[in-house]
N, C-alpha and C positions, 0 to 999 in steps of 0.2 A: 504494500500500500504506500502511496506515497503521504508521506507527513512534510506541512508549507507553515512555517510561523503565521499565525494571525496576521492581519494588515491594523497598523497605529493606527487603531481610532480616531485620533485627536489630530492623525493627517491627511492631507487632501491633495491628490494627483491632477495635474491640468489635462492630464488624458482622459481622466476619467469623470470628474467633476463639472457639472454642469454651471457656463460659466453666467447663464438667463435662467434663474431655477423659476420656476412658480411661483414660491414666496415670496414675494415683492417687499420692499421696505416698503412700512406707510409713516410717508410724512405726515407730519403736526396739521398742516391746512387742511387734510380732509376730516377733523375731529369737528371743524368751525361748524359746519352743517350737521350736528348731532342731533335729530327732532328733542332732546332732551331739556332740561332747563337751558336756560337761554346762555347766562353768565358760567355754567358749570363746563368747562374742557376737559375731555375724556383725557388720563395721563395715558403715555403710552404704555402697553405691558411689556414690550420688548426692552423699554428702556428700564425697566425694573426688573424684569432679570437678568439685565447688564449688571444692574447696581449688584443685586445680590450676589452675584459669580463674584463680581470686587469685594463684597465685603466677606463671601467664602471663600475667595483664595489663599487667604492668611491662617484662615483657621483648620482649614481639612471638611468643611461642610458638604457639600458636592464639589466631585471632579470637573473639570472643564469641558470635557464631552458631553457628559448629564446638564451641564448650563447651555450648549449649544441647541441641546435638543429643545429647552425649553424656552429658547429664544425665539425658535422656529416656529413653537407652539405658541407663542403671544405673537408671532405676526399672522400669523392664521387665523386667532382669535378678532385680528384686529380687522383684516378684511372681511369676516361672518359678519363683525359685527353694525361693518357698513352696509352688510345686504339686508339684515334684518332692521336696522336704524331705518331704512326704506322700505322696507315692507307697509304692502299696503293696511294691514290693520294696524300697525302701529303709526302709518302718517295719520290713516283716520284720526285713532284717539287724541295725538296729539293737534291737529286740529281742534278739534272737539273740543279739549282741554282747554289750549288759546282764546276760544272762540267764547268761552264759558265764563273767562276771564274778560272779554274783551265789557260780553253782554252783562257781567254782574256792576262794572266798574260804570257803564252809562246807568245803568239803572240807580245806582246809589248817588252819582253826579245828581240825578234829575228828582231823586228824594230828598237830596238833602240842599234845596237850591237855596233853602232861608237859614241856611248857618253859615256863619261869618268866622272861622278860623284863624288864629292869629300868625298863622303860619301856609304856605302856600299850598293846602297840601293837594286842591282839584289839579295842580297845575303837575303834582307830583304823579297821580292816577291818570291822567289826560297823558301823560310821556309814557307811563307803565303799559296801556292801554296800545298806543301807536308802536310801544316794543312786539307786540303782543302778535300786533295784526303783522308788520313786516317780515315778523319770525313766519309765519303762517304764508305769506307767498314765497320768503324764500324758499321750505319745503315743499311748497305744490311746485314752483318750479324746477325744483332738482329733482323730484319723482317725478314729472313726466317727462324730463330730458334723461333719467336712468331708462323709463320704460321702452322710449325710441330706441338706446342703444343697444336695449337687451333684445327688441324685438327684430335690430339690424343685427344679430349675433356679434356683438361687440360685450369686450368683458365691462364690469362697470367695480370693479373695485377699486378703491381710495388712490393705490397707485398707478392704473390705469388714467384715473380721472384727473390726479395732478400734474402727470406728463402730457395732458393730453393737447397743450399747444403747441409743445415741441415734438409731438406726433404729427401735427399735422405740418409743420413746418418740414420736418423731414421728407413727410410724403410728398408735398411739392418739390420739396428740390430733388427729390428721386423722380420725378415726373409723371407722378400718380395723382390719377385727377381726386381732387375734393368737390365735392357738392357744394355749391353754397348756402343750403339749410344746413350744413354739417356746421359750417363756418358759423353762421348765426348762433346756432346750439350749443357751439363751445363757447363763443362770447359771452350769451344770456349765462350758461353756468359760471364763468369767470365772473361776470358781475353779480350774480346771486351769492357767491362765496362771499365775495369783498364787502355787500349788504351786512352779510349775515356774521363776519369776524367783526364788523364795525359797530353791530348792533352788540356782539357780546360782549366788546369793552367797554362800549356804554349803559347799559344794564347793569353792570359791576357798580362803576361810576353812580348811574341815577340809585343804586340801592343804600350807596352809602346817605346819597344825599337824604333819600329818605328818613332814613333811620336818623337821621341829624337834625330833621325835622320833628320827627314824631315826638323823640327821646329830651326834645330841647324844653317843650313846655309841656310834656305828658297832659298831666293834670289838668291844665285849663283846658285844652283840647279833649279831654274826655268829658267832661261839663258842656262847655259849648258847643262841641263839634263830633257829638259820638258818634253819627254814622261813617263821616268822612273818616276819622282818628280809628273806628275799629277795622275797616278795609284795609287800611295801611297797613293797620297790625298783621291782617290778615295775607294779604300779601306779601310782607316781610316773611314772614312766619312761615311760608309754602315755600320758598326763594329757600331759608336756610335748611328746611324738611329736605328739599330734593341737593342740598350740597351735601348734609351730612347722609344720605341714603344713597347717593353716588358713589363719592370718595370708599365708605363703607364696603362698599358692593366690587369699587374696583382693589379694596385690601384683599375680601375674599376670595375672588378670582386671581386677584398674583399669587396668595397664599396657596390655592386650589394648581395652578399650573406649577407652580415649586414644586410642592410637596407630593400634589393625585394628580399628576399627568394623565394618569390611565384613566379615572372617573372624568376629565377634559376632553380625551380621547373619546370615550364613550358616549359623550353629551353631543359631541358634535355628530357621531356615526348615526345618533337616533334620529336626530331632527336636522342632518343635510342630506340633501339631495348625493349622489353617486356623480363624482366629479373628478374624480382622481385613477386612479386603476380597474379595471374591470375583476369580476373573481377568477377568470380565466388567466389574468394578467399576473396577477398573485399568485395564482399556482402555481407558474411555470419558471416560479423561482426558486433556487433550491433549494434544500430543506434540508437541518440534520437535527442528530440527537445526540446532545450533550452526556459526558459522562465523564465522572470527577475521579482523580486519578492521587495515589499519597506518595507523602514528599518521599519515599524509596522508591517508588516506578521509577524504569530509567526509560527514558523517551529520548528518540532522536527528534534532532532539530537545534535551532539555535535560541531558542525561549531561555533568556534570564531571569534570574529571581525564580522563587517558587510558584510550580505551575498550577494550573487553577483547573482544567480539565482539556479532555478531547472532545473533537468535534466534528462528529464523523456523518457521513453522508447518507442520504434514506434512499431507497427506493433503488438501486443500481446493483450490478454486482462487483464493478469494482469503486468500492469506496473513497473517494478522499478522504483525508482526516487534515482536522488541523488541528495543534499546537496553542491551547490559547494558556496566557498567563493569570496567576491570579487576578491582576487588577483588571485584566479584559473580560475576565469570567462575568460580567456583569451587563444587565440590562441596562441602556441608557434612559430607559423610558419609563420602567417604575422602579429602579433603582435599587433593581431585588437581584444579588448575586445567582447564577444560574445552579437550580437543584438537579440533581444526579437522574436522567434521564429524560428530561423536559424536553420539548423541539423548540430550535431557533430557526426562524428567517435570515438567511444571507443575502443581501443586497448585490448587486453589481459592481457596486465602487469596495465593497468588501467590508464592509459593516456589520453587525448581526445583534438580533434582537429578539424578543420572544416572541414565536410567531402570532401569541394573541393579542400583545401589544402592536408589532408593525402591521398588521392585517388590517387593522381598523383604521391604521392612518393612513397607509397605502388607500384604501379607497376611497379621504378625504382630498385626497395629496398623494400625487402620484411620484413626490417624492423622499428619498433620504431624507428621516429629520435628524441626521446631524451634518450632513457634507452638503443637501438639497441637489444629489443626482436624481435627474430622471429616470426611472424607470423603464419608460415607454419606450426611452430611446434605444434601451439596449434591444429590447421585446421586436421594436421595428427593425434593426439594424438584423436581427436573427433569422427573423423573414425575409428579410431580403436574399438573403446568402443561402438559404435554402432554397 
């Protein structure tokens, strides 16, 4: 049998590594258009298991391969979470929401037309009010300019969307004709963006002024002016409900992709669509099973340090085996060292994984989550040569 040391996880071949993966970075502008509170910016999660790998490399917490994969896994999280930010039941409600806002805030204007505030505050709900409404067009116009793209089979994720004038710049100088509604399309959304980051630093802005307002003469304003004075409150009050259930919600989620990648994995395999590998795709990738070997085995090969087991080949007669080390004996994706007969998934660029954990992500992402090799490509390139 032939016995080949493991491939360094933590290394990436230009032969083999794809150098366009799927996973896109998403930049910071495509968060502006969040249908969520106005003033609240989604943090990136990628950028927070940057942080964490930094403040784990000093201490031995995760290795650097198990941080790679879950950096992988927060940009993926981050492009779902632009598709589902547009989804149509969620523009609904947020509409709706806005809208609810917009209709509470005239109707308490036009109740409380004989109270005299010592403080400006109509002028304060009249701005919250006009926040309210521009939020609400700039989301209907970013869903129906997603829906055009998706319905011209064009992708619509965040970093699709933020390249997408210097797409189109390139397509013309490549001599590729553009549409002129394509051209309009991407304006109207570049102007919708700029609307919609410009509204969210001023909603920041307008809420402090409120609160400076309200907080300045409480008391007389609750006397003479309680409808006006409790809106505000009431507004104020929703504003910081949805900062602290944000922030909150995006701790869980870093903490969730840290630590359960696999329950991450799982969430997304239940409720996305099949967009990544086929199951036929996945299978015809090779398969072995593990088996742990003790420190007197004597094993050919060039493996240093103490070895962690073999990994030997399924379904053939003549098997490969490989060589792995302890520290490679491990899953990068639920970070559980590999038990004495389990099967792993082998990758292409040479990577390996348990096959329950990479199955599910293969068919969110049809690629490596630690190098981000395609898959597909090797799948095509084996057909063809056949």
């Amino acid at each position: 049998m032939a016995s080949t040391r493991s491939p360094n996880r933590s290394s990436s071949s230009s032969d083999i590594v794809d150098t366009t993966p799927l996973l896109n970075n998403s930049s910071g502008s495509g968060d502006e258009t969040n249908p969520s509170r106005r003033f609240v910016q989604r943090q990136s999660l990628r950028q927070a298991a940057r942080f964490l790998r930094q403040a784990s490399s000093g201490h031995g917490m995760i290795r650097e391969p198990s941080m790679l994969v879950r950096e992988a896994a927060a940009e993926q999280l981050e492009e779902r979470q632009s598709d589902w930010a547009y989804s149509k039941p969620v523009v609904v409600l947020d509409i709706i929401w806005n809208f609810a806002f917009v209709v509470v805030a005239a109707t308490v204007l036009v109740l409380s037309r004989n109270e005299s505030p010592s403080m400006p505050l109509r002028l304060w709900i009249v701005g919250y009010a006009l926040q309210c409404v521009l939020h609400m067009i700039c989301v209907c116009v970013e869903y129906r300019r997603r829906r055009r793209r998706r319905r011209g089979g064009v992708p619509t994720s965040d970093s699709v969307e933020d390249s997408g004038n210097l797409s189109l710049e390139s397509r013309e100088a490549s001599g590729q004709h553009v549409a002129p509604a394509e051209h309009l399309d991407e304006e109207g959304a570049g102007v919708a963006k700029h609307l919609e980051s410009a509204n969210t630093m001023f909603s920041f802005i307008w809420w402090i002024i409120g609160f400076y307002w309200v907080s300045a003469d409480g008391q007389a304003l609750a006397r003479g002016s309680p409808q006006l004075y409790w809106l505000c409150i009431i507004f104020l009050g929703f504003d910081v409900f949805f900062v602290v259930f944000c922030v909150a919600l995006a701790c869980v989620i870093g903490i969730a992709v840290c630590c359960c990648l696999p329950c991450i994995i799982a969430l997304l395999y239940a409720v996305a669509d099949q967009e990544g590998a086929t199951k036929e795709d996945i299978e015809q990738l090779t398969k072995y099973k593990f088996r742990k070997i003790g420190d007197n085995e004597k094993l050919a090969g060039d493996v240093q340090g103490p070895h962690g087991g073999i990994m030997t080949e399924c379904s053939t007669d003549s098997p490969i085996e490989h060589v792995l080390s302890q520290e490679d004996a491990e899953c990068c994706i639920c970070l559980s060292t590999y038990d004495d007969g389990v099967e792993l998934r082998q990758l292409p660029c040479g990577h390996h994984f348990h096959c329950a954990c990479v199955d599910k992500w293969l068919y969110i992402n049809a690629t490596c989550p630690l190098c981000k090799y395609n898959i597909l490509k090797s799948s095509s390139h084996a057909q063809e040569e056949v």
